[in-house]
CHARMM-style PDB file with segment names, atoms N, HN, CA, C and O in Angstrom:
ATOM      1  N   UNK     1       0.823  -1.195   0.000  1.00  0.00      PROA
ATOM      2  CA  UNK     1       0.000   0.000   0.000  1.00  0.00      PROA
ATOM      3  C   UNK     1       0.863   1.255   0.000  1.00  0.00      PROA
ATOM      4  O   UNK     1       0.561   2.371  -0.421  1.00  0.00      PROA
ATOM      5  N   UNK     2       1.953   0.861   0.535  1.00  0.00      PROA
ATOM      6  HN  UNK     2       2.199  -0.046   0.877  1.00  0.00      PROA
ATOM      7  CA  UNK     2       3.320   2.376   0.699  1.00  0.00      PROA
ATOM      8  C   UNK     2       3.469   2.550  -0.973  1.00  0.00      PROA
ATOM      9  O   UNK     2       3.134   3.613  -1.496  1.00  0.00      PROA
ATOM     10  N   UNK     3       4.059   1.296  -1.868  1.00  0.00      PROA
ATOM     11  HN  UNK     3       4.331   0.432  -1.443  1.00  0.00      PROA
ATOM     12  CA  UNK     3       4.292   1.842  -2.825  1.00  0.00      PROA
ATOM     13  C   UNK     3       3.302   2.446  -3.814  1.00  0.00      PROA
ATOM     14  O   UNK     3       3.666   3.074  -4.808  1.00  0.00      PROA
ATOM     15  N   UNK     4       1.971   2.212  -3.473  1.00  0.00      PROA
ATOM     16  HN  UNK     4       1.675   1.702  -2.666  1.00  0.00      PROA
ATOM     17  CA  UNK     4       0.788   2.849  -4.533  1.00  0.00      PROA
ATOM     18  C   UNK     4       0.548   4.131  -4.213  1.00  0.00      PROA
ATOM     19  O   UNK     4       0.169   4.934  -5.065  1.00  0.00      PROA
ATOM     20  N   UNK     5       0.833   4.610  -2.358  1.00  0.00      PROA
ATOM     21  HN  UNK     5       1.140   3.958  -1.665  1.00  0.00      PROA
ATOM     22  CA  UNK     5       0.559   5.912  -2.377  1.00  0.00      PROA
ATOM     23  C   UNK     5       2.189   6.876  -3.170  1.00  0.00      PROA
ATOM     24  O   UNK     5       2.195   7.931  -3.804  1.00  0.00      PROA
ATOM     25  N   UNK     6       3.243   6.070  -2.824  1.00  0.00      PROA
ATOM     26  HN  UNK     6       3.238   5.213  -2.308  1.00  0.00      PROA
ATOM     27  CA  UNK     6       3.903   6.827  -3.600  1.00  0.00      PROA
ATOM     28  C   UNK     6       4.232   6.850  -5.218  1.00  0.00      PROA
ATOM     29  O   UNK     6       5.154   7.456  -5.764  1.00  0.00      PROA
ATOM     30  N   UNK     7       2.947   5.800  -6.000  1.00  0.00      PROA
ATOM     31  HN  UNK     7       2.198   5.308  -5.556  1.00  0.00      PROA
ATOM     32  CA  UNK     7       3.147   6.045  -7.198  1.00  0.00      PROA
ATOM     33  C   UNK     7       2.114   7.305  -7.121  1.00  0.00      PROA
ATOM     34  O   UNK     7       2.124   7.914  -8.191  1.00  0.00      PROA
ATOM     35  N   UNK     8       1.365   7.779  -6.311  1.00  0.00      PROA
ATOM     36  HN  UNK     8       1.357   7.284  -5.442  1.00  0.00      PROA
ATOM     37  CA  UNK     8       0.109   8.436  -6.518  1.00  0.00      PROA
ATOM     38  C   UNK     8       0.799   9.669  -6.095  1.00  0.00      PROA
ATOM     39  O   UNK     8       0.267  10.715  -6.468  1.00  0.00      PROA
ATOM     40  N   UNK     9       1.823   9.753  -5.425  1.00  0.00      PROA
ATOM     41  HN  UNK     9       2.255   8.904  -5.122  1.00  0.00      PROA
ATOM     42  CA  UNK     9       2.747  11.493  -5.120  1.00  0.00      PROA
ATOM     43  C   UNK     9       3.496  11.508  -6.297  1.00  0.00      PROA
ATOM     44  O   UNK     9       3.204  12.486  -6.985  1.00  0.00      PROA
ATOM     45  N   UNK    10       4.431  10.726  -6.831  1.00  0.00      PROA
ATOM     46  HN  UNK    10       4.668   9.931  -6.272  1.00  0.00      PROA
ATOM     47  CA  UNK    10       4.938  11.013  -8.415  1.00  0.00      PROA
ATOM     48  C   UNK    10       4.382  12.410  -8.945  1.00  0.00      PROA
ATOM     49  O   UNK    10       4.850  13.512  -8.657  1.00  0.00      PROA
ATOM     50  N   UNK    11       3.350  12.165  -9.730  1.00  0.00      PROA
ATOM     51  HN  UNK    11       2.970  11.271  -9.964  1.00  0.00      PROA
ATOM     52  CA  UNK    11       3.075  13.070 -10.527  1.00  0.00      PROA
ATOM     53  C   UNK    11       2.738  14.238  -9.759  1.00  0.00      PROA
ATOM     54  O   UNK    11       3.402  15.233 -10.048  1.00  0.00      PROA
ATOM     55  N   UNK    12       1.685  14.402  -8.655  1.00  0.00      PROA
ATOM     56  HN  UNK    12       1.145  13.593  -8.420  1.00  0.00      PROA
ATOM     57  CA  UNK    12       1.911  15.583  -7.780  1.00  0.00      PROA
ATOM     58  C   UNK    12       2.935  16.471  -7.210  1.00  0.00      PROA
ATOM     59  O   UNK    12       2.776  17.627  -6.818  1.00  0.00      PROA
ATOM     60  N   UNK    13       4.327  15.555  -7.224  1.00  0.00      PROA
ATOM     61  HN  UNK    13       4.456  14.616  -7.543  1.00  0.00      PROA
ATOM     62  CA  UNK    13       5.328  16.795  -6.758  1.00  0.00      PROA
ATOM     63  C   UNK    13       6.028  17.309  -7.839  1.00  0.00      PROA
ATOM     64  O   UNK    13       6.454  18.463  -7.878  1.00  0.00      PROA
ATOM     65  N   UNK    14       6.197  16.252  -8.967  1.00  0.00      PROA
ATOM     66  HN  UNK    14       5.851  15.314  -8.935  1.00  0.00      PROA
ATOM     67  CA  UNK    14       6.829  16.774 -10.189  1.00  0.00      PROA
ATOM     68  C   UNK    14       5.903  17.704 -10.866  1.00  0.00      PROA
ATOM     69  O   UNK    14       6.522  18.679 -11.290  1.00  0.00      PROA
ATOM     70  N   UNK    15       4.703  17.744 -11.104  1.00  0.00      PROA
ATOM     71  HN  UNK    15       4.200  16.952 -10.759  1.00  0.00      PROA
ATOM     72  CA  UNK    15       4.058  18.552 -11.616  1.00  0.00      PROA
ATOM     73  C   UNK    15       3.857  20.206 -11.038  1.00  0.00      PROA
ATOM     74  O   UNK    15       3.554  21.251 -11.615  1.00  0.00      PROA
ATOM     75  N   UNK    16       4.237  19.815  -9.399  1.00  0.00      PROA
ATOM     76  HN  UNK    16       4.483  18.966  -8.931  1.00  0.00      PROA
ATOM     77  CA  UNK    16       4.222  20.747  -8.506  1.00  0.00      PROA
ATOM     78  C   UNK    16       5.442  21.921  -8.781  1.00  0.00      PROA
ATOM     79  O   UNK    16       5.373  23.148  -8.842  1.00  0.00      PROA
ATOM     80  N   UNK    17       6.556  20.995  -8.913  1.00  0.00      PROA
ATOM     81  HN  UNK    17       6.612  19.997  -8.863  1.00  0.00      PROA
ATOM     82  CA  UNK    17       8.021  21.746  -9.357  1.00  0.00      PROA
ATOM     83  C   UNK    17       7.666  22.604 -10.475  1.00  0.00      PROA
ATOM     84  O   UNK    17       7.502  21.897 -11.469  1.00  0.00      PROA
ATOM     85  N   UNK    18       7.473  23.883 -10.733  1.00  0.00      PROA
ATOM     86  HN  UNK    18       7.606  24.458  -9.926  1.00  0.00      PROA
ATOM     87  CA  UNK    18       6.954  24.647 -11.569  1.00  0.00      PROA
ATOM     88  C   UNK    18       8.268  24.837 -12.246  1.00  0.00      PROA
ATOM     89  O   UNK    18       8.137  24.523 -13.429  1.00  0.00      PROA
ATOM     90  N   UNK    19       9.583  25.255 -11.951  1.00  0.00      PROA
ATOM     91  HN  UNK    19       9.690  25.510 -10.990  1.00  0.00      PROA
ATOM     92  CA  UNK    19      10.132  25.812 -12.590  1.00  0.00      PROA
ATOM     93  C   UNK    19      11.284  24.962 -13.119  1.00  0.00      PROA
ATOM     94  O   UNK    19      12.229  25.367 -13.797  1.00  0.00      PROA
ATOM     95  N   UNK    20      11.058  23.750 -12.708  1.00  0.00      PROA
ATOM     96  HN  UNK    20      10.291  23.421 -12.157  1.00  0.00      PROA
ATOM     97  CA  UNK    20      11.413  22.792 -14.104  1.00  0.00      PROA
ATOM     98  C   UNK    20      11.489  22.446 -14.873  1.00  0.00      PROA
ATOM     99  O   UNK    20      12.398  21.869 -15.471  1.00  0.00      PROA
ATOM    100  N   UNK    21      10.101  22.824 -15.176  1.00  0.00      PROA
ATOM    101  HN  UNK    21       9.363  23.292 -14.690  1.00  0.00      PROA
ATOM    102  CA  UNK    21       9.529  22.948 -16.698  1.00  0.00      PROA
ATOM    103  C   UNK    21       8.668  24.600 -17.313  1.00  0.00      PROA
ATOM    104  O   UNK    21       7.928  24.721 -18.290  1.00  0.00      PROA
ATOM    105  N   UNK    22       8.885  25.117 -16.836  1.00  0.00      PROA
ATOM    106  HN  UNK    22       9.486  25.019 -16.043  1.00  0.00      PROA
ATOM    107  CA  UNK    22       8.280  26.588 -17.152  1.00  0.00      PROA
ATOM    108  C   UNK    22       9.229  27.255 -18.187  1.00  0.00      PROA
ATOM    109  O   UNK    22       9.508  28.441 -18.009  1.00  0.00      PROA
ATOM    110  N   UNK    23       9.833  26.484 -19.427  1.00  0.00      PROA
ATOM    111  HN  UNK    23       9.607  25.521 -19.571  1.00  0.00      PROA
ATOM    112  CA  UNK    23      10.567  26.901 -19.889  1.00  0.00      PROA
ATOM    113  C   UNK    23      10.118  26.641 -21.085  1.00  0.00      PROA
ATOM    114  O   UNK    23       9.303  25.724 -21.184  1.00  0.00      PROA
ATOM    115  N   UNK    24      10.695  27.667 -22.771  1.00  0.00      PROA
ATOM    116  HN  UNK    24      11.357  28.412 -22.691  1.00  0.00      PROA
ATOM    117  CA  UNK    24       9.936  27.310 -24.063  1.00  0.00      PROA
ATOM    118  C   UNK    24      10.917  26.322 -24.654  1.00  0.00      PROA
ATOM    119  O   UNK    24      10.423  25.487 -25.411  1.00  0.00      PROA
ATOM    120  N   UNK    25      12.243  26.270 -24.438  1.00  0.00      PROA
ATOM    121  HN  UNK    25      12.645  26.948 -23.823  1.00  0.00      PROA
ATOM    122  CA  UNK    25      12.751  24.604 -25.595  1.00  0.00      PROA
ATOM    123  C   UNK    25      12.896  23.613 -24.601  1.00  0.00      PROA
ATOM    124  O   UNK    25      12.605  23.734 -23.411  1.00  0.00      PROA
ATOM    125  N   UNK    26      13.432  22.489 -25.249  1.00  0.00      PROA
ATOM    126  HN  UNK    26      13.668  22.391 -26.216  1.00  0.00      PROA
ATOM    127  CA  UNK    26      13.182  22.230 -26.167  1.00  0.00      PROA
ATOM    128  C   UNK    26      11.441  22.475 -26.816  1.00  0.00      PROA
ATOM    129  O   UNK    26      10.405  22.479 -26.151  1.00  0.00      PROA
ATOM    130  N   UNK    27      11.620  22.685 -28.483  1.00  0.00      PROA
ATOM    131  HN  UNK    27      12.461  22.682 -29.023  1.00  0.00      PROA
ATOM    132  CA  UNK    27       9.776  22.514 -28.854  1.00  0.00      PROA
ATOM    133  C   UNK    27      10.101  21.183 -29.625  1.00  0.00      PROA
ATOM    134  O   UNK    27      11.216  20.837 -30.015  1.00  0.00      PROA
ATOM    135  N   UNK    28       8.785  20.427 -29.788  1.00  0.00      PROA
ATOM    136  HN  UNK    28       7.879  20.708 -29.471  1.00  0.00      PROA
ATOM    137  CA  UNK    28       8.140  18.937 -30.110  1.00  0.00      PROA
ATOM    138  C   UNK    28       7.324  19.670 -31.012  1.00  0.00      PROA
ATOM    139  O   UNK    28       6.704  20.658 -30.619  1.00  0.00      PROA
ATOM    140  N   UNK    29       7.258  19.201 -32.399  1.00  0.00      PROA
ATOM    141  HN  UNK    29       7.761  18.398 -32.719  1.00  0.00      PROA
ATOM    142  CA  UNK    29       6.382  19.430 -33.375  1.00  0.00      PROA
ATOM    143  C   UNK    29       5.805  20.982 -33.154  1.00  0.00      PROA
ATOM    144  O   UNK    29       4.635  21.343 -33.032  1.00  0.00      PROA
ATOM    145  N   UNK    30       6.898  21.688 -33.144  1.00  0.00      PROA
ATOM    146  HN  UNK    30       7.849  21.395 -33.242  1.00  0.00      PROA
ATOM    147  CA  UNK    30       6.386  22.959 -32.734  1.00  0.00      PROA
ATOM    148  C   UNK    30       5.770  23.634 -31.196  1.00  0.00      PROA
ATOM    149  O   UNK    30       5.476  24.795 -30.912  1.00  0.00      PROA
ATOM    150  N   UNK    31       5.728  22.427 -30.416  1.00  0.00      PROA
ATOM    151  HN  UNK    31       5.967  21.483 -30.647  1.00  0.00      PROA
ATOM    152  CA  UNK    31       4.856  23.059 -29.303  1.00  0.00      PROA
ATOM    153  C   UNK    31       6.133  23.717 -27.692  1.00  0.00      PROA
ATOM    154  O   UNK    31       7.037  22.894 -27.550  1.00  0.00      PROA
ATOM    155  N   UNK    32       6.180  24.224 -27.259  1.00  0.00      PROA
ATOM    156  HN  UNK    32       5.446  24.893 -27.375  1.00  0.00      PROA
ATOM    157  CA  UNK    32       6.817  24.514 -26.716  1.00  0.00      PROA
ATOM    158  C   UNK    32       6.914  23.671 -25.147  1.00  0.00      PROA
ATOM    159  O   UNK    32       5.838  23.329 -24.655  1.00  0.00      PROA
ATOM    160  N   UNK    33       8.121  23.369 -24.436  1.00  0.00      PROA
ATOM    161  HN  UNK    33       8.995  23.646 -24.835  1.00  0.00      PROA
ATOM    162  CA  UNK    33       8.336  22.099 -23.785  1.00  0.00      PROA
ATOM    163  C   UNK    33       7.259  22.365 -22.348  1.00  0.00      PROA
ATOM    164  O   UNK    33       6.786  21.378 -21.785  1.00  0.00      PROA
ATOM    165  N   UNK    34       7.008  23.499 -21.946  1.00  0.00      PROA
ATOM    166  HN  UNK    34       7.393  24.300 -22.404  1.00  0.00      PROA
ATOM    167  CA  UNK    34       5.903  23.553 -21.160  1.00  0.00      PROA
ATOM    168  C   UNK    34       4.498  22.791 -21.236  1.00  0.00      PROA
ATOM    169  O   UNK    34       3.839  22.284 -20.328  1.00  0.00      PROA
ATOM    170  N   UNK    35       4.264  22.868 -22.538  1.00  0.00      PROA
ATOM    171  HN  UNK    35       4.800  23.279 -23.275  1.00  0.00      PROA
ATOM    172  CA  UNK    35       2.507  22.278 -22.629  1.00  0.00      PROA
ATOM    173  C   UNK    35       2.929  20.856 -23.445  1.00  0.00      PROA
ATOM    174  O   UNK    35       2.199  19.886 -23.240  1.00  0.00      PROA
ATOM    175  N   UNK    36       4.077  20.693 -24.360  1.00  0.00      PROA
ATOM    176  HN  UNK    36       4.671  21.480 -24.526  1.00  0.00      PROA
ATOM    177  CA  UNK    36       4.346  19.032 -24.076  1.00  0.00      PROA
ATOM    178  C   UNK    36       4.555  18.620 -23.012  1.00  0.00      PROA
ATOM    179  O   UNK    36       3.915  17.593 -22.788  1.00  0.00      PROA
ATOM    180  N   UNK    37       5.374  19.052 -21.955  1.00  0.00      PROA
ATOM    181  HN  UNK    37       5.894  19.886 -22.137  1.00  0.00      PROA
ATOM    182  CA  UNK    37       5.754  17.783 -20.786  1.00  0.00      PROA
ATOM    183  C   UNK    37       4.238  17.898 -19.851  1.00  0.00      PROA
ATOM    184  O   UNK    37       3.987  16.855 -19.247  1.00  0.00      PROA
ATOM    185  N   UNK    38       3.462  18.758 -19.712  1.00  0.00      PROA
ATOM    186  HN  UNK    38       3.666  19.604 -20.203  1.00  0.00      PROA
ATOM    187  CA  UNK    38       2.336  18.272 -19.192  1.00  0.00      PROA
ATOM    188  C   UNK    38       1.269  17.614 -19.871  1.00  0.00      PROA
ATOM    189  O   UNK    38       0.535  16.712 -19.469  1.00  0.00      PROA
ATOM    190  N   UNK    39       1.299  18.175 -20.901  1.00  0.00      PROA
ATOM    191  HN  UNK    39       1.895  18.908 -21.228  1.00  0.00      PROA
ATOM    192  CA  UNK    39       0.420  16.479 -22.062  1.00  0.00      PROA
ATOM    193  C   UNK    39       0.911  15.290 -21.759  1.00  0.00      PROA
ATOM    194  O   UNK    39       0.114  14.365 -21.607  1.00  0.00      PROA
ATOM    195  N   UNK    40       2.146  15.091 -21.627  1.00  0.00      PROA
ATOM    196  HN  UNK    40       2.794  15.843 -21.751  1.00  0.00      PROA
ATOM    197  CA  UNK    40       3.035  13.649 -21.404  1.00  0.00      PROA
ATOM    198  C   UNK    40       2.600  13.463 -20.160  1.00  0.00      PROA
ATOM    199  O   UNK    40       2.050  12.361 -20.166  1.00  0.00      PROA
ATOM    200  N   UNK    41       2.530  14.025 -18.878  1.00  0.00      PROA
ATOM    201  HN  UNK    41       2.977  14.920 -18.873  1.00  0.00      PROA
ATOM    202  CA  UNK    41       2.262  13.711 -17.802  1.00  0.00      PROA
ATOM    203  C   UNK    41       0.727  13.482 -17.616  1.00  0.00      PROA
ATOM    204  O   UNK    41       0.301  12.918 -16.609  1.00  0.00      PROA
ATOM    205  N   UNK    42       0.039  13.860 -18.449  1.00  0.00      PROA
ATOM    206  HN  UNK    42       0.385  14.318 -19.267  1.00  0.00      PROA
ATOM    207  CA  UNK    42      -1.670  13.185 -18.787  1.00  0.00      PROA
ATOM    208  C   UNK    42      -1.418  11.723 -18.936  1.00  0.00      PROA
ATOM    209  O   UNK    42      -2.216  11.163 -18.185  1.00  0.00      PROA
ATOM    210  N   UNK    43      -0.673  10.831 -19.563  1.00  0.00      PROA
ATOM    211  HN  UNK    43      -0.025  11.286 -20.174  1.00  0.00      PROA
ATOM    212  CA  UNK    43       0.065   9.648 -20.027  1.00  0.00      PROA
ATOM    213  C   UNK    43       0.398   8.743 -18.921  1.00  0.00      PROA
ATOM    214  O   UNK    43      -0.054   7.616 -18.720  1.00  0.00      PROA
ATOM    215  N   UNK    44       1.220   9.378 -18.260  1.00  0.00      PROA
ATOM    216  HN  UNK    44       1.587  10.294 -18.423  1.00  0.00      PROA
ATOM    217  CA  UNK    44       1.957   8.899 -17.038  1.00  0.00      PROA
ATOM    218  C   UNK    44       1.217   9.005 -15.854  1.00  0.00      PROA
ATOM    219  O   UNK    44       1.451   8.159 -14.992  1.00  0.00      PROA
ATOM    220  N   UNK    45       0.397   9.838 -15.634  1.00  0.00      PROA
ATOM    221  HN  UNK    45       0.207  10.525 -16.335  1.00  0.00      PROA
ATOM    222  CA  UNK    45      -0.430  10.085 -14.412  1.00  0.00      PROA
ATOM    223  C   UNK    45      -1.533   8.807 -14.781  1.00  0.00      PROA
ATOM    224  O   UNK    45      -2.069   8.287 -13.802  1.00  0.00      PROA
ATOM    225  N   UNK    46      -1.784   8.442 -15.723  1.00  0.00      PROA
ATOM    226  HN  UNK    46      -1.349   8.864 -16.518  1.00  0.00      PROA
ATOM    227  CA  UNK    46      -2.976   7.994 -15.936  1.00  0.00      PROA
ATOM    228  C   UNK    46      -2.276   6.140 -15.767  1.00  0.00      PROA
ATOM    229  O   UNK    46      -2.964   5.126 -15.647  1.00  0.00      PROA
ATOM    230  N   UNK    47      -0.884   6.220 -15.810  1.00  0.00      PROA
ATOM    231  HN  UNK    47      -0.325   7.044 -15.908  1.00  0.00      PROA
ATOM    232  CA  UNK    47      -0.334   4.927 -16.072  1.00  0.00      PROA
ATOM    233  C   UNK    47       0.001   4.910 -14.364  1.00  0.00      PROA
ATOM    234  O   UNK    47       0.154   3.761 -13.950  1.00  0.00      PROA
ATOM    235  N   UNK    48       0.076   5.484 -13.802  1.00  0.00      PROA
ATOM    236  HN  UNK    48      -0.048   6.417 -14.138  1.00  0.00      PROA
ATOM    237  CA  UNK    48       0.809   4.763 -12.100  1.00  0.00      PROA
ATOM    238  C   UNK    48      -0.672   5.220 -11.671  1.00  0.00      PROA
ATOM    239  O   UNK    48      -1.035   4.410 -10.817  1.00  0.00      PROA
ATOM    240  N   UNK    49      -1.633   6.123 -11.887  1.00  0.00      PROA
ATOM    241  HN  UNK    49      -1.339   6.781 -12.580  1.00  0.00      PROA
ATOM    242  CA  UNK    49      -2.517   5.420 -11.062  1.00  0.00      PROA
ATOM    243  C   UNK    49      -3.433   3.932 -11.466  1.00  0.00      PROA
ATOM    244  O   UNK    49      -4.115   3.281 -10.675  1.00  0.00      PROA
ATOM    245  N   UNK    50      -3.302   3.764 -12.317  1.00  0.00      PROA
ATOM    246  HN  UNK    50      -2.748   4.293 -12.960  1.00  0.00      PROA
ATOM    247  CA  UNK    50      -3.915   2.224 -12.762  1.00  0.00      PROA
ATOM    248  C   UNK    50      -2.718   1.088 -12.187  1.00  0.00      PROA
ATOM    249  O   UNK    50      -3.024  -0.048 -11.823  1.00  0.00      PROA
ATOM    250  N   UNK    51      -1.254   1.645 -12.181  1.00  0.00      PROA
ATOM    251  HN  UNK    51      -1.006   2.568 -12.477  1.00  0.00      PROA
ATOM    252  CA  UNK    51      -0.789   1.053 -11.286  1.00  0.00      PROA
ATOM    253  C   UNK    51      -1.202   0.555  -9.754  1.00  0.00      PROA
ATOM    254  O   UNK    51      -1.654  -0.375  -9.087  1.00  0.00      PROA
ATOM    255  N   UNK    52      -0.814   1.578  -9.731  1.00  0.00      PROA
ATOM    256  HN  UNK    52      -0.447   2.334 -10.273  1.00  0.00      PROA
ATOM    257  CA  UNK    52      -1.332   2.040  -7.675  1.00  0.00      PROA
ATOM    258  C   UNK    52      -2.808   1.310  -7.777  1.00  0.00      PROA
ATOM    259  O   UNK    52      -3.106   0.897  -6.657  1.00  0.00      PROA
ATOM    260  N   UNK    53      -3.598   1.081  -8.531  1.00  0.00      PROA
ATOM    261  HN  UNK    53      -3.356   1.416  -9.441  1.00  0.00      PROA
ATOM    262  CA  UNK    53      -4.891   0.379  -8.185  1.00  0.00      PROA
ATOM    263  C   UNK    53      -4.718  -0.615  -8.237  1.00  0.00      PROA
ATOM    264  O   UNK    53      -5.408  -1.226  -7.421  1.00  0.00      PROA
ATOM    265  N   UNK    54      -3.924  -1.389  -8.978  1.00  0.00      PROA
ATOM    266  HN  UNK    54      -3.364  -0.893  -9.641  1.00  0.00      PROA
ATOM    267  CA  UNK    54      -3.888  -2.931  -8.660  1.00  0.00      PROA
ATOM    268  C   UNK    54      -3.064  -3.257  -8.023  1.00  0.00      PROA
ATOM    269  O   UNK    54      -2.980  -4.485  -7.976  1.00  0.00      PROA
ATOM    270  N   UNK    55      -2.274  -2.687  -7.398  1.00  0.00      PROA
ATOM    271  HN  UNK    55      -2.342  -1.690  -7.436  1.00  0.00      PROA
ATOM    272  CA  UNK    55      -1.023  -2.986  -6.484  1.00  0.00      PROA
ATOM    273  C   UNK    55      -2.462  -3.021  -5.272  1.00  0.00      PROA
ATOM    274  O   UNK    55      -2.332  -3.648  -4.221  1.00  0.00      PROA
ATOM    275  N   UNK    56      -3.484  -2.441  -5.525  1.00  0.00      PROA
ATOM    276  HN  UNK    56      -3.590  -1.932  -6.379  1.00  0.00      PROA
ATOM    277  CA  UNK    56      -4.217  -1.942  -3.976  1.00  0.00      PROA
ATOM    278  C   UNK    56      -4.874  -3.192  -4.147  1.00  0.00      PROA
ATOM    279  O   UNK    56      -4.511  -4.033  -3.325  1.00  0.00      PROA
ATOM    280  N   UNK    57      -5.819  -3.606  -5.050  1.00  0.00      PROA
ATOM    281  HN  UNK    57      -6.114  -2.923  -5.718  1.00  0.00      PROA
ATOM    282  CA  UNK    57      -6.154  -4.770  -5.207  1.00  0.00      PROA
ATOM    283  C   UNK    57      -5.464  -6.386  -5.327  1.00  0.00      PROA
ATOM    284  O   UNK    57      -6.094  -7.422  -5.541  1.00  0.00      PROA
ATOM    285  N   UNK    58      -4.587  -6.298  -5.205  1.00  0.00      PROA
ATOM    286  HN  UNK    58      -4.075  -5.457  -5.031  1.00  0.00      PROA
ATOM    287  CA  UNK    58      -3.766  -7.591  -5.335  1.00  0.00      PROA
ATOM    288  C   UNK    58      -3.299  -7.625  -3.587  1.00  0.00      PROA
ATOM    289  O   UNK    58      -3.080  -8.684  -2.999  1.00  0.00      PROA
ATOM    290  N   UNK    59      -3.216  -6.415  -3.007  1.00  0.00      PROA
ATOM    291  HN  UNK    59      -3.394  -5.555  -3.485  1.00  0.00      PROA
ATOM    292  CA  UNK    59      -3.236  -6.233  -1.780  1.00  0.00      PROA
ATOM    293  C   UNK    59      -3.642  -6.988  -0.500  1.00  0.00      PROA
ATOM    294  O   UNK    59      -3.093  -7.708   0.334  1.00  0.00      PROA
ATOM    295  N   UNK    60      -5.277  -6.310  -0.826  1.00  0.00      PROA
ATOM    296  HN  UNK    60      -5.723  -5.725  -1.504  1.00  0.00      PROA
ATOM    297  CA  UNK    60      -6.068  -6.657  -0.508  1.00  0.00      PROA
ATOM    298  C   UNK    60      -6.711  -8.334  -0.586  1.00  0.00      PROA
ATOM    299  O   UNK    60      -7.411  -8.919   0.240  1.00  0.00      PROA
ATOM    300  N   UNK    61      -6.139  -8.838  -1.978  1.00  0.00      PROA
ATOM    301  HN  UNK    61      -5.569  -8.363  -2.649  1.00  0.00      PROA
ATOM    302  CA  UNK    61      -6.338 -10.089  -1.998  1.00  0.00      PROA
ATOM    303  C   UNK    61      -7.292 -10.746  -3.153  1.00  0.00      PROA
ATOM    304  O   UNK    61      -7.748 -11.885  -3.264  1.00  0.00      PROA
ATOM    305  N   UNK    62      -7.456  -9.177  -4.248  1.00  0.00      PROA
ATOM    306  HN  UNK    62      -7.086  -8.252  -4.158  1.00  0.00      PROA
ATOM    307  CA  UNK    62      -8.714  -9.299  -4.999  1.00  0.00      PROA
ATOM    308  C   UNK    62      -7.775  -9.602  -6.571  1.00  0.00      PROA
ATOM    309  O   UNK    62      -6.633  -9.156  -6.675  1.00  0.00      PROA
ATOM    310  N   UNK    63      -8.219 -10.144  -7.345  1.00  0.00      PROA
ATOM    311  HN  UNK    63      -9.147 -10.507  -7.259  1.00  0.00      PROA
ATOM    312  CA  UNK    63      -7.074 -10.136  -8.344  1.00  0.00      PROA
ATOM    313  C   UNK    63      -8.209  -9.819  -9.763  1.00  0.00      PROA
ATOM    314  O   UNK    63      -7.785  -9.893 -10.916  1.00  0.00      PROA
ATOM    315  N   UNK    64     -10.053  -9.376  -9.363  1.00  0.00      PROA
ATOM    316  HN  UNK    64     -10.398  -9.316  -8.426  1.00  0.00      PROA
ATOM    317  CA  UNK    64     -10.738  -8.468 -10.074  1.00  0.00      PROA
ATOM    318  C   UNK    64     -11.495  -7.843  -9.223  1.00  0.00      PROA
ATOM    319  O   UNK    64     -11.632  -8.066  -8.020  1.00  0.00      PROA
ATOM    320  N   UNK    65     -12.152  -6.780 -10.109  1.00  0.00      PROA
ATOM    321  HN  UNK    65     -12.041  -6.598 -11.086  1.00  0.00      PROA
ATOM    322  CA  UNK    65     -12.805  -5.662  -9.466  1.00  0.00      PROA
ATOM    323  C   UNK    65     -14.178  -5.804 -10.251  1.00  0.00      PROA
ATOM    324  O   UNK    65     -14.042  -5.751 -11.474  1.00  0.00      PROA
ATOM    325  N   UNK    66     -15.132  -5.928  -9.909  1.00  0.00      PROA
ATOM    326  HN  UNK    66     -15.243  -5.971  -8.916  1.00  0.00      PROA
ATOM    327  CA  UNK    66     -16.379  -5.696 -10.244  1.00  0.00      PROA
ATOM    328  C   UNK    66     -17.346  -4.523  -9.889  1.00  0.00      PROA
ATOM    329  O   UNK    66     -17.281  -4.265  -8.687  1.00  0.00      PROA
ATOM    330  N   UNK    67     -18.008  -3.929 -10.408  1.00  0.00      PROA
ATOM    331  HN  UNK    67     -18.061  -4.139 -11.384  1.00  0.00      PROA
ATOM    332  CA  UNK    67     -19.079  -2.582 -10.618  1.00  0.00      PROA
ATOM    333  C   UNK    67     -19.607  -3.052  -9.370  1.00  0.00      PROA
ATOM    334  O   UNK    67     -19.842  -4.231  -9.108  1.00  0.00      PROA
ATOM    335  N   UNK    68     -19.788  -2.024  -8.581  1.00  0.00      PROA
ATOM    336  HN  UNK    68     -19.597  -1.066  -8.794  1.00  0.00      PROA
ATOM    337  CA  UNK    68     -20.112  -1.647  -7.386  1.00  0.00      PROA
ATOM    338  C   UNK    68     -19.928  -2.398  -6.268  1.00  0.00      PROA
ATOM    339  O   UNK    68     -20.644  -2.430  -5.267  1.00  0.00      PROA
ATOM    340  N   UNK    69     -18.435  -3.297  -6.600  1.00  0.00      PROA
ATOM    341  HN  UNK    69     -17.853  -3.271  -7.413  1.00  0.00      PROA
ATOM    342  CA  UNK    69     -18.322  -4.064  -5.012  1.00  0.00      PROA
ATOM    343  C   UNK    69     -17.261  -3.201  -4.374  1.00  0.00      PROA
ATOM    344  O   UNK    69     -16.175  -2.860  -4.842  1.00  0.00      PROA
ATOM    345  N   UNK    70     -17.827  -2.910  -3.162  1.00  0.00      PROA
ATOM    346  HN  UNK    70     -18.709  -3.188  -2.782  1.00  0.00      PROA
ATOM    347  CA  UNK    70     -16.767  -2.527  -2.318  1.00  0.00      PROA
ATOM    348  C   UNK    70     -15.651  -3.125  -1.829  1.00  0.00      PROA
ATOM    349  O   UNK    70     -14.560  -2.576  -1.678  1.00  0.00      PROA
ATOM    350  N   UNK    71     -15.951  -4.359  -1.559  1.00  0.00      PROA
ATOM    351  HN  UNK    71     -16.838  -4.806  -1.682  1.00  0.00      PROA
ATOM    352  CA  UNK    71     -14.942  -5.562  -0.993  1.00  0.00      PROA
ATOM    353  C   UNK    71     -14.780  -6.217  -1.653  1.00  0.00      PROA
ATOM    354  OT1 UNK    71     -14.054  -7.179  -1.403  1.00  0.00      PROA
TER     355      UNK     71
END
């Protein structure tokens, strides 16, 4: 459960670090590296929390999830 909450801080502190990326190069097909690396992190955010959910479920002891079970 430690490692799902810290796949679930990942993207929150890096995204948090503003001035890491608050910068215009490199550009990607023209776009400037500010609004690519947070498109990319739409990608990645969306990949460790589907992580972090089955790490929670395999956890727990469930190895599927069905529509509206809690347990």
């Amino acid at each position: 459960m430690a490692l799902a909450a810290v796949l679930l801080a990942i993207p929150i502190l890096v995204l948090l670090w503003v001035p890491h990326y608050a910068k215009e190069d490199p550009k990607l097909f023209g776009f400037p590296f500010f609004f690519w690396y947070q498109f990319l992190w739409v990608f990645l955010c969306s990949a460790l929390t589907y992580t972090a959910f089955r790490l929670t479920l395999s956890a727990r002891g469930k190895t599927t999830h069905k529509v509206g079970e809690d347990r």
